[in-house]
C-alpha positions in Angstrom: 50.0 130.1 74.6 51.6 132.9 76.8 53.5 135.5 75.6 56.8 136.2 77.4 59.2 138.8 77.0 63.1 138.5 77.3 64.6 140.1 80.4 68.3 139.6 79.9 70.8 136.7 80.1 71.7 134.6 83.1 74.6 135.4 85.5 76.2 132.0 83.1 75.5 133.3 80.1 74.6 130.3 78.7 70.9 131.0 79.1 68.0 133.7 78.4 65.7 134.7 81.0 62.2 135.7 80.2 59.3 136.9 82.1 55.2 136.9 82.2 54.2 140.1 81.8 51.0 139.2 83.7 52.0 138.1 87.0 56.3 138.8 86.9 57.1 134.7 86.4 60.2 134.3 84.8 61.8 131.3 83.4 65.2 130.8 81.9 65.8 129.3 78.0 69.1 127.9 76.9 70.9 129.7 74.9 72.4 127.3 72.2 72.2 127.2 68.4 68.4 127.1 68.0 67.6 129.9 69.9 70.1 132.3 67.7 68.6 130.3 64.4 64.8 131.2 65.9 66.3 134.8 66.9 67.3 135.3 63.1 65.0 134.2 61.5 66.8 131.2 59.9 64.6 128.4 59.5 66.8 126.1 57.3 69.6 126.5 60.3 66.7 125.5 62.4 65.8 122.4 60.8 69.6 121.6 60.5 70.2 121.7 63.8 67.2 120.0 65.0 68.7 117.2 62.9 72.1 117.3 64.0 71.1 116.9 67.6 68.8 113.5 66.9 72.0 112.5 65.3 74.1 112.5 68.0 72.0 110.4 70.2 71.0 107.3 68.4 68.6 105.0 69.7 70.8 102.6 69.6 73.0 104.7 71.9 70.4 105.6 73.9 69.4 102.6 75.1 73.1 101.2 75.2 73.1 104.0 78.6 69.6 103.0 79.6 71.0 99.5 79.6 74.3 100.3 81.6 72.5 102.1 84.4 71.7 106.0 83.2 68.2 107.2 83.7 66.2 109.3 81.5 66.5 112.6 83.1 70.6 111.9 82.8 69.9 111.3 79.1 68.1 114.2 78.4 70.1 116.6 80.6 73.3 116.1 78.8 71.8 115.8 75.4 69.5 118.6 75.4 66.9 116.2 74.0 63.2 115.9 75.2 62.7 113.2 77.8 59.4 112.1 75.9 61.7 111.3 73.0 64.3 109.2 75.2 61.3 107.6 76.4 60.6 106.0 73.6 63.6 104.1 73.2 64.1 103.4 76.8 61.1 101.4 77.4 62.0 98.5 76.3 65.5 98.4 78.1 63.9 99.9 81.5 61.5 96.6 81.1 64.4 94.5 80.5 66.2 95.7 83.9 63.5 95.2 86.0 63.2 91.7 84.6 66.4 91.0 85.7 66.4 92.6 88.8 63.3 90.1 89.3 65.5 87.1 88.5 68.3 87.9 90.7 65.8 87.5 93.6 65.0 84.2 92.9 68.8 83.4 92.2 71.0 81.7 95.1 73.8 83.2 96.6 77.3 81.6 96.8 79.0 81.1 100.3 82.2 79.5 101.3 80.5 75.9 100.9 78.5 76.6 97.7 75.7 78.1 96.5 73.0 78.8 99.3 69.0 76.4 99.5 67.6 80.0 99.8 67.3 82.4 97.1 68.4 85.6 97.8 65.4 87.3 98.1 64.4 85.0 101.1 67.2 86.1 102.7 67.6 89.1 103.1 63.7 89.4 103.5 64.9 87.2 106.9 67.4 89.8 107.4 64.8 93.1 107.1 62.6 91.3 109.4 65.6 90.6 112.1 66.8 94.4 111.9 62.9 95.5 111.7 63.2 97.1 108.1 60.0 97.2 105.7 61.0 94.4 103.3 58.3 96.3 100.7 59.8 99.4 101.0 63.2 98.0 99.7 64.2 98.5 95.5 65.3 96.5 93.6 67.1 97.7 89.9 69.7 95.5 87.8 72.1 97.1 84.6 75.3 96.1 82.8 78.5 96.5 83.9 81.9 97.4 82.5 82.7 93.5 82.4 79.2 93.5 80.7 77.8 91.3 83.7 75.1 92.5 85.3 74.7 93.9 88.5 72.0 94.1 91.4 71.0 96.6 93.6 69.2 96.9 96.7 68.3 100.3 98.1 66.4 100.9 101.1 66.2 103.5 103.8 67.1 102.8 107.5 66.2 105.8 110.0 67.7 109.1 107.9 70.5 107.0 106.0 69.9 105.6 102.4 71.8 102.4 102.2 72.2 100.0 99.2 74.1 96.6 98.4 75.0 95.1 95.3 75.7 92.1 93.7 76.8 90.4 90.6 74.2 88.0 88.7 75.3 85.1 86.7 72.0 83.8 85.0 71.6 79.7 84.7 69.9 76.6 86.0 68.2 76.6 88.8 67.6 80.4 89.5 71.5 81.2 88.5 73.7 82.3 91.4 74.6 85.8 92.9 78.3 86.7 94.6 78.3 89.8 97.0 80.4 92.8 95.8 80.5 94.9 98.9 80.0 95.3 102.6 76.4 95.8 103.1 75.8 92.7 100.6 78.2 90.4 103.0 76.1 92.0 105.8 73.2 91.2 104.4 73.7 87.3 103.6 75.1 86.9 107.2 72.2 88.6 109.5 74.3 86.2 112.7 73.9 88.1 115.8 77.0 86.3 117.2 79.1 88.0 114.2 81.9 89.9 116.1 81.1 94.1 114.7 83.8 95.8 113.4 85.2 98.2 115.6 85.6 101.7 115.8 88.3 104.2 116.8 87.5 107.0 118.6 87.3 110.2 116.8 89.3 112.4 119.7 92.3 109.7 119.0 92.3 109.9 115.3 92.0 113.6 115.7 94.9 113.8 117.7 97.2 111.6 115.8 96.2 113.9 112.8 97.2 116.9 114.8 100.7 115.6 115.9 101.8 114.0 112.0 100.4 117.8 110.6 102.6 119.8 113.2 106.2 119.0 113.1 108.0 118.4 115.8 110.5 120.9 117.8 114.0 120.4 117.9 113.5 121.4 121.8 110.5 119.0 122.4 113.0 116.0 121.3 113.2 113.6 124.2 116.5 112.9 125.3 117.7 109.4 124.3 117.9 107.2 127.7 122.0 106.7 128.7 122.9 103.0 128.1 122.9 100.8 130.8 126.3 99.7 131.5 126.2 96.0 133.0 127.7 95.5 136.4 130.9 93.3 136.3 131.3 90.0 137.9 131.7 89.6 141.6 135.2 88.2 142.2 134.7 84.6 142.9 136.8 83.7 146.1 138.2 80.4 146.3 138.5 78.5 149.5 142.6 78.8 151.5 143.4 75.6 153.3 145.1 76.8 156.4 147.3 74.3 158.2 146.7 73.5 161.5 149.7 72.7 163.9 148.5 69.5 166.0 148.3 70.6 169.9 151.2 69.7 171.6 150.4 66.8 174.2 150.4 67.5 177.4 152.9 66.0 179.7 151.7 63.2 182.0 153.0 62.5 185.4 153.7 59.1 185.9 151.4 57.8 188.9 153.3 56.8 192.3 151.9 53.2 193.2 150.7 53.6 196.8 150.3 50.5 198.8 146.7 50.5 200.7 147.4 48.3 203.9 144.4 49.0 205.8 141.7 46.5 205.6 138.6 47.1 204.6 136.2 47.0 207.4 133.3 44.2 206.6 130.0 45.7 205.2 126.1 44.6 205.5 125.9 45.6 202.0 127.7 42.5 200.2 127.4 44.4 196.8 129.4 47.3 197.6 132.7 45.4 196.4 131.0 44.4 193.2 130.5 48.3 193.1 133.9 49.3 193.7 135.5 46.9 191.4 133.6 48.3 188.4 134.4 51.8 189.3 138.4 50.4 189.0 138.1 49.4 186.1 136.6 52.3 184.3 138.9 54.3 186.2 141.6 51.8 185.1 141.5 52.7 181.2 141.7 56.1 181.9 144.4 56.1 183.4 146.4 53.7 180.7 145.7 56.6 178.7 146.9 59.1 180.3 150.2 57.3 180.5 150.6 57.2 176.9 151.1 60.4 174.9 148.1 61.3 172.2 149.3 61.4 168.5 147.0 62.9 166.2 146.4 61.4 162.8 147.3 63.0 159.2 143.3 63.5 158.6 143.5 65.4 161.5 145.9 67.9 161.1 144.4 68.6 158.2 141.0 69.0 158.8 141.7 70.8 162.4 139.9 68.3 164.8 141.2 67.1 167.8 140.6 63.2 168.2 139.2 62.0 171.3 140.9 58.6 171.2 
């Protein structure tokens, strides 16, 4: 056994350091109750407080924080107790959560249609192989939660970032059954490549929407609210007029003079020339009938503005 010497207290004060005198190592003891018993002398303090401190952590309580997840460095760092004495009462707890942890494995998860044919550990030792992770390397622990139901964990390692999943065990036939409790466990039971990834807003934009809701704004830097739009009134819808016409006055006709035509007509070769003649009188003949009579337009006529040809 070494003998040390005591150099002073920590910059905390809540511990002594003291030093080899042989080669300058120094190491730090708390200072609590036993040290000032063991500084005075007092051995019956000593002994009292050694008791009072296996007191307050029963084994019973011990192993009611193994059981709900603690270690037994946690354990013995807030209770000042030696980890060899937690140990002892650990054990059997530590034992239990691995056995657990073992039997989740084999248990099947629930999906939308039921419980999966696969147990969990086949899947997502599918999943490891699709992503190339170490299946081996992956580990597995299991404790009791708040709702007293215990709960699965998965921890492995993928490049520098430690990930982990958990899930909720319900023990029972068949291997019992295992519901996902968070993101990486939902990831993990659905290793589809066709899965549509979440996506991810780029951190310039969110930066810059940070910037503008932190600064307020400036009464100056306001924009101007756009001028309403008046709409354009109706064009005036213009009806049709009916203008009367005046019918054109007729023109007077001359009566025609009869003339008497007493030449004879000298005889032809061309017998058919008469024929001719004859039907040329009587076109000619209607036209001028017509002309003897005045031309009275109708009532449609005047009022529609066209002259009739009749």
């Amino acid at each position: 056994m070494r003998a040390l010497r005591v150099v002073g207290l920590d910059e905390d004060g809540e511990s002594v350091i003291c030093e080899d005198p042989e080669n300058g190592e120094r190491f730090t003891v708390p200072a609590d109750e036993r040290l000032r018993a063991a500084a005075r002398g007092d051995l019956t303090r000593l002994g009292q407080v050694q008791i009072e401190m296996e007191q307050q952590m029963r084994p019973r309580e011990i192993q009611a924080r193994i059981r709900s997840g603690a270690s037994v460095a946690q354990i013995a760092a807030t209770s000042g107790l030696p980890e060899h004495r937690i140990e002892r009462y650990a054990y059997p707890v530590l034992l239990e959560r691995a056995q657990i942890a073992e039997m989740a494995q084999r248990a099947h998860p629930v999906r939308e249609d039921g419980p999966d044919v696969q147990t969990l550990g086949e899947v997502i030792a599918h999943t490891f192989g699709m992503r190339g992770h170490d299946y081996a390397e992956a580990n597995w622990d299991a404790w009791r939660g708040e709702d007293n139901k215990w709960v699965v964990q998965l921890a492995w390692q993928a490049g520098r970032s430690e990930n982990s999943a958990h899930w909720v065990f319900h023990p029972g036939a068949h291997g019992g059954t295992v519901a996902s409790l968070d993101e990486h466990a939902v990831d993990l039971l659905d290793p589809s490549p066709n899965r549509p990834l979440r996506t991810v807003r780029p951190v310039t934009e969110l930066a810059r929407e940070a910037l503008q809701l932190d600064q307020p704004v400036a009464p100056d830097q306001v924009a101007p609210e756009p001028e309403p739009v008046l709409p354009e009134p109706p064009a005036a819808r213009v009806e049709p007029t009916l203008q009367r016409v005046e019918p054109p006055e007729p023109e007077p006709v001359e009566p025609a003079e009869p003339t008497l035509d007493l030449e004879t007509p000298e005889p032809t070769e061309n017998p058919a020339k008469p024929e001719t003649e004859s039907a040329e009188d009587t076109k000619t003949d209607p036209k001028r009938a017509r002309k003897n009579h005045p031309i009275v337009p109708s009532w449609e006529d005047v009022l529609l503005g066209v002259r009739s040809h009749r």
